[in-house]
N, C-alpha and C positions, 0 to 999 in steps of 0.2 A: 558784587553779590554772587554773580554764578559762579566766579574763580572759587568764592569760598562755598560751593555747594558744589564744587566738583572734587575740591579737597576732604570735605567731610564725608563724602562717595567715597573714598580712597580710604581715608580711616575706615570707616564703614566695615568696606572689603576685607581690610588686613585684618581686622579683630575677628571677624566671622570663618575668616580660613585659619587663622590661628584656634579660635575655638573647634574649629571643626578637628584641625591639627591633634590637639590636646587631648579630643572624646577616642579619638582615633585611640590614639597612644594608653589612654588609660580603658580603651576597651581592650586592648593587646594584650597589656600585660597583666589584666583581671581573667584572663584567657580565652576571650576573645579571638575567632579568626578570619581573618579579610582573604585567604585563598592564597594567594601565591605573594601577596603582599605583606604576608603576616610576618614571615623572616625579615625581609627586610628592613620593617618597621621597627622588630625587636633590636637589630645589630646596629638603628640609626642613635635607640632612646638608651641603650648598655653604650654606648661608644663613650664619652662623658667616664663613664665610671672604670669603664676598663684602662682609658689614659690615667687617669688619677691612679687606680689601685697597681699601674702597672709601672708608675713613676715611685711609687711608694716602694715596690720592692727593688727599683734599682736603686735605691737609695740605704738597702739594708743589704746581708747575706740571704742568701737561697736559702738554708735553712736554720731556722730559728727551732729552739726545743721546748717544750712546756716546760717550766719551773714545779716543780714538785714542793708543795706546800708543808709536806711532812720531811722535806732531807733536811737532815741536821751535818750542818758545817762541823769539822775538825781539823785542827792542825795542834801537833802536838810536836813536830820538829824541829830538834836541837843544833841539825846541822844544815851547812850550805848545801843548798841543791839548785841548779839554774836551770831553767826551762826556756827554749827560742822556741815562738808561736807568733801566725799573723792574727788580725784580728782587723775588719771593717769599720773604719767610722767615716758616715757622709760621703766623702768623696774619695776615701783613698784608703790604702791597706796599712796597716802601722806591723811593724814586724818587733816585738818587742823581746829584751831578755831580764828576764824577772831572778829573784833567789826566792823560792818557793815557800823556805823559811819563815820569809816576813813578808811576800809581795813586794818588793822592793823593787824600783824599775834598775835596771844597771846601765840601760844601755836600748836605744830605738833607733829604728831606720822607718823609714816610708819609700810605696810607689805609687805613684799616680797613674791616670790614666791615656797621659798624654803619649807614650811610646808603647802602649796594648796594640796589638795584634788580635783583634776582636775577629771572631770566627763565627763560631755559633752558640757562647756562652759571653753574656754581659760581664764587663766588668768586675763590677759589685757580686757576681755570681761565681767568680772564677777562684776558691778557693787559693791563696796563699802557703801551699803546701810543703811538710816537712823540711823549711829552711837546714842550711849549714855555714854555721860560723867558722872562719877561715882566719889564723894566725893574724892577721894584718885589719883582723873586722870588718871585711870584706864577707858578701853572704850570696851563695849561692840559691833562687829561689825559685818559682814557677807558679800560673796560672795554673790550676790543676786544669784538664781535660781539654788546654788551647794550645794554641803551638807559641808559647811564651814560655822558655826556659831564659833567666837574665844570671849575671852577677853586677851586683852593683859594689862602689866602694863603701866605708864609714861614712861616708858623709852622704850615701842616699843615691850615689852619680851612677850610670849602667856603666859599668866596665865594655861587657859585650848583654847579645838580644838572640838568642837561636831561636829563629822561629823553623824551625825545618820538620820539624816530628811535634803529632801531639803527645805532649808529658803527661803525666798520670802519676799517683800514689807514691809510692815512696823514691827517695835520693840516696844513695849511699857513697860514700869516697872509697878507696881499693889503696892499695899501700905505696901507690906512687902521688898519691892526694888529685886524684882523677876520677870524673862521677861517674857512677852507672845511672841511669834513669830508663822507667819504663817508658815504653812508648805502645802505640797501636794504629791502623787505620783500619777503613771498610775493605774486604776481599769481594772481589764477583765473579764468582767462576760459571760463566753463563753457560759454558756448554755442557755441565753439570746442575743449572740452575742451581746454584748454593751461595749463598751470601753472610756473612758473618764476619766479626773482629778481631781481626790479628797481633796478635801482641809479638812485639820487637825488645830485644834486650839492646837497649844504646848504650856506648859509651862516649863520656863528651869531656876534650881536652878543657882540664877548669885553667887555662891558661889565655885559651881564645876564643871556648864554645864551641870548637869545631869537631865534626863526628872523627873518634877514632875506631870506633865498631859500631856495625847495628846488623842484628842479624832477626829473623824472624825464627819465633818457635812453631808454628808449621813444617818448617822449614830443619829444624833442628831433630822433632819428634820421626820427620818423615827420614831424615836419614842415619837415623839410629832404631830403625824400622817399629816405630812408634806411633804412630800414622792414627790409630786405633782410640790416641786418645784425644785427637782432635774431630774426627768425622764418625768416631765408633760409639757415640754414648751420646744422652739426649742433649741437648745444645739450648735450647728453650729458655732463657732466664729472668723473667718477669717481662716488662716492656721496651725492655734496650733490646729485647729481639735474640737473636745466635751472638752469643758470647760465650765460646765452650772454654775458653781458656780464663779469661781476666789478672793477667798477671798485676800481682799486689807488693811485691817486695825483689829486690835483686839485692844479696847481702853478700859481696865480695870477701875473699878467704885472701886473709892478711899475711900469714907464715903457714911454713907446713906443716902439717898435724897429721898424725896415727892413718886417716883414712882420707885426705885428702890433700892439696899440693897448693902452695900460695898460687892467685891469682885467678883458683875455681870459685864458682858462684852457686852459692845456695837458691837458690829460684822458689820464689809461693805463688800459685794458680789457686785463688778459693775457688773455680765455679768444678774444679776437680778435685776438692780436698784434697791436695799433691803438694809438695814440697818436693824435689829433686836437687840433686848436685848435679853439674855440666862444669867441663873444661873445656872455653873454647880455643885454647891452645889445640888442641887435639880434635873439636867440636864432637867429644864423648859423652854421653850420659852416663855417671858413675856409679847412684845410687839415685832410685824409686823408693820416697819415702810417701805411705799413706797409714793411718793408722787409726787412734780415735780422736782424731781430730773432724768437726765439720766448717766449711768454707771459712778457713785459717784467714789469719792475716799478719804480716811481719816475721820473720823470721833470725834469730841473731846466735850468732856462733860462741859458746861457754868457756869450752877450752879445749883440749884439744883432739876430744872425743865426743863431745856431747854439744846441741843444742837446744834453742827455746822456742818455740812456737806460739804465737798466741791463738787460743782456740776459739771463735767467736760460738761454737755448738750450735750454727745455726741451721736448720733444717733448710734444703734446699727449696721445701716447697713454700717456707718464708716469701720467696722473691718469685715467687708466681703474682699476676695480676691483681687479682683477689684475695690475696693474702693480708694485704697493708690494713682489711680493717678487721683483722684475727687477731688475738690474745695469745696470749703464753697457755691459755688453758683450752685452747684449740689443739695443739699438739702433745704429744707422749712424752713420759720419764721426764730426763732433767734438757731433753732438747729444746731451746731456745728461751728456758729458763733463767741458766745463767753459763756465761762463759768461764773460760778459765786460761792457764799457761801451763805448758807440758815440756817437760824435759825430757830431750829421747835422745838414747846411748848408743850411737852408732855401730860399739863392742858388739852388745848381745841383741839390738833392737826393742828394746825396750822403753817405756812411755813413765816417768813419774809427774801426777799434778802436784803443782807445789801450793802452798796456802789455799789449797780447795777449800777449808773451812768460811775462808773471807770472804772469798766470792759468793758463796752459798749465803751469809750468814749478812753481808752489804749487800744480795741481789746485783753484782755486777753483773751486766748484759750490755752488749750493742751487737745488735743483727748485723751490721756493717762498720767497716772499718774496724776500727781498734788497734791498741797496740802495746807492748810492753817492754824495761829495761830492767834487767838484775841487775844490782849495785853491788860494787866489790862489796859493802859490809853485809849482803844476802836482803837488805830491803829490796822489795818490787816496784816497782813504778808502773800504775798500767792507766792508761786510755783508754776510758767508755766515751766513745765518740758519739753515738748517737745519743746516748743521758746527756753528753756536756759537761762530764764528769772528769774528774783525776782523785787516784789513789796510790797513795803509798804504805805498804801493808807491810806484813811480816807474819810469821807462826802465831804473834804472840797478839798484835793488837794494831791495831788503823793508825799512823802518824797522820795521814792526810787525806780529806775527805770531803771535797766541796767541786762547786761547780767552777770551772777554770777562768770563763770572762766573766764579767760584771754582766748581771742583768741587764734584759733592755724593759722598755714599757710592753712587748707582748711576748716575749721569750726570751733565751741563753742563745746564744752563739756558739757553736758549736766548737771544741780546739779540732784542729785542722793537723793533725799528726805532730805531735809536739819533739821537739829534740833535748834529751836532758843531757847535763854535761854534768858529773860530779864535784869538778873543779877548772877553774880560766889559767891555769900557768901555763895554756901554748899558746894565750896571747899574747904577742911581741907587749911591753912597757911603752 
């Protein structure tokens, strides 16, 4: 009899400090304050929700787009176009090659997470950026913003793993079939108290992974006494902090043309609306292009005098803090409205937009990122990365007009800098 009334003492107890537990918890979060216990209280009864909500996003993309109720889909193209894009599902990256034509899969690889080199961007988080399809089906790819640059085979296997630089934004190949990639780290120059992000132009043998250049543009500006346009202008750019440069594209110059000499590099910085030429044979600045373009993105060579830009027209004051819950109709004219692609002639410097009526008339915009391809028959191909969008335009009318992945249950997925190929005849049979 007393065992069982020392037991029900005990039940007793536990239900009445739970009760008390519970008044506690629910006088907190009605706003309620206990003094210096009241934080704690809040981060013990959010903890629950924060592991759940925060398994939930590593189990999708970083960023998901609202689906637009009013876009109407169009495909209206007669010919083959192929598109390489990664894309998350559950546990892994699927890297597919579609014909745009029909949707049609041609062709898939995967990576998993088992050989990631996790830094400070999850998995699930780390963008699958602007792959390249290689003769052999072989793809060179990368984590965007981790130090995961791979090539893997057709069958999915790593060839090689450079983890030695963090990769970023765009890939390109140079005419001996060897990658440029951007790269960047933190600088601390304490005895100047200055801190900010350095962008590196790499280049990496696609035979082994191994660096055959990396040079820093700091480093490049200062000794083509340009210095000016790294520490001379406001550096400030929303919450990543000093990032006066942000290099977005390295577009290797394949044979020699009218104003420049095979194996120069076109370079885009959007946080300095800049596109310049550099040869680092000679490590010369050849040509400072700025113009009316705002924080560009991509940059691709036409022929042998001209190239294309895509203009994302985005104001710089976009990517201040407070901006992200501002409208288009917070800011003037056609800035940040909608974007466009400009073709500038090296000859006489001069800027033509091309299908400006589309852009204007489909409201293409992405504040960040984006990107474009002219097609030998003068169709465009352009990347709204931030809508989740792809088009394929021309003077006359829209061939292609829809969101690029499959919906999910609470948004689009964003394409991750897509690579179009107009045709596969330099795949080996």
């Amino acid at each position: 009899m007393k065992k069982g009334i020392v037991v029900f003492s005990k039940i007793v107890i536990v239900v009445l400090l739970l009760n008390v537990f519970s008044s506690t918890i629910l006088y907190v979060h009605g706003g309620g304050s206990l003094g210096f216990l009241t934080t704690p209280i809040k981060y013990f009864y959010e903890f629950p929700k924060l592991v759940i909500k925060v398994y939930k996003e590593f189990k999708q993309p970083e960023k998901l787009t609202t689906i637009d109720p009013n876009f109407t889909t169009i495909n209206q193209l007669k010919y083959d176009l192929f598109a390489l894009n990664g894309r998350f599902e559950q546990s892994k990256w699927i890297i597919s090659l579609t014909n745009l034509k029909n949707d049609s899969v041609i062709y898939e690889w995967y990576l998993t997470e088992n050989s990631y080199n996790k830094t400070e961007r999850n998995f699930s988080h780390a963008e699958l950026r602007n792959p390249i399809l290689l003769s052999d089906k072989s793809l060179i790819i990368y984590n965007d913003e981790t130090n995961n640059l791979y090539k893997i085979d057709k069958t999915s296997k790593i060839i090689w793993h450079n983890k030695d630089y963090q990769f970023h934004h765009g890939l390109s190949t140079d005419r001996t079939g060897n990658i440029w990639t951007c790269t960047r780290k933190s600088i601390n120059l304490a005895s100047e108290n200055v801190s900010y992000f350095d962008n590196y132009i790499t280049k990496i043998d696609v035979k082994n992974g191994l660096q055959l250049y990396h040079k820093s543009l700091t480093e490049i500006f200062k000794e083509n006494g340009l210095i000016a346009l790294v520490h001379g202008m406001g550096n400030q750019v929303g919450p990543m902090g000093n990032d006066p440069l942000h290099l977005n594209k390295i577009e290797p110059v394949l044979k020699d043309g009218l104003y420049w000499k095979a194996d120069d590099l076109f370079i885009s910085l959007r946080n300095r609306s800049l596109v310049f030429l550099y040869r680092p044979a000679t490590n010369k600045i050849i040509r400072i292009i700025q113009g009316p373009f705002l924080n560009q993105h991509d940059v691709d060579i036409l022929s042998d005098s001209t190239i294309c830009i895509f203009n994302n027209n985005a104001s710089s004051i976009a990517f201040a803090p407070k901006a992200e819950k501002r409208t288009s109709k917070d800011f003037s004219s056609s800035i940040n409205n909608f974007s466009e692609v400009l073709i500038y002639n090296l000859k006489d410097s001069t800027y033509t937009s091309i299908y400006k009526n589309q852009f204007i008339e489909n409201k293409i915009y992405t504040r960040t990122q984006g990107q474009q391809q002219l097609l030998s028959n003068g169709d465009l191909f352009v990347e709204s990365t931030d809508a989740g969008k792809v088009y394929l335009i021309n003077q006359k009318q829209v061939l292609i007009k829809k969101y690029f992945n499959n919906p999910k249950p609470n948004g689009v997925e964003r394409p991750h800098w897509i690579r179009i190929y107009e045709n596969l005849n330099f795949l080996n049979k």
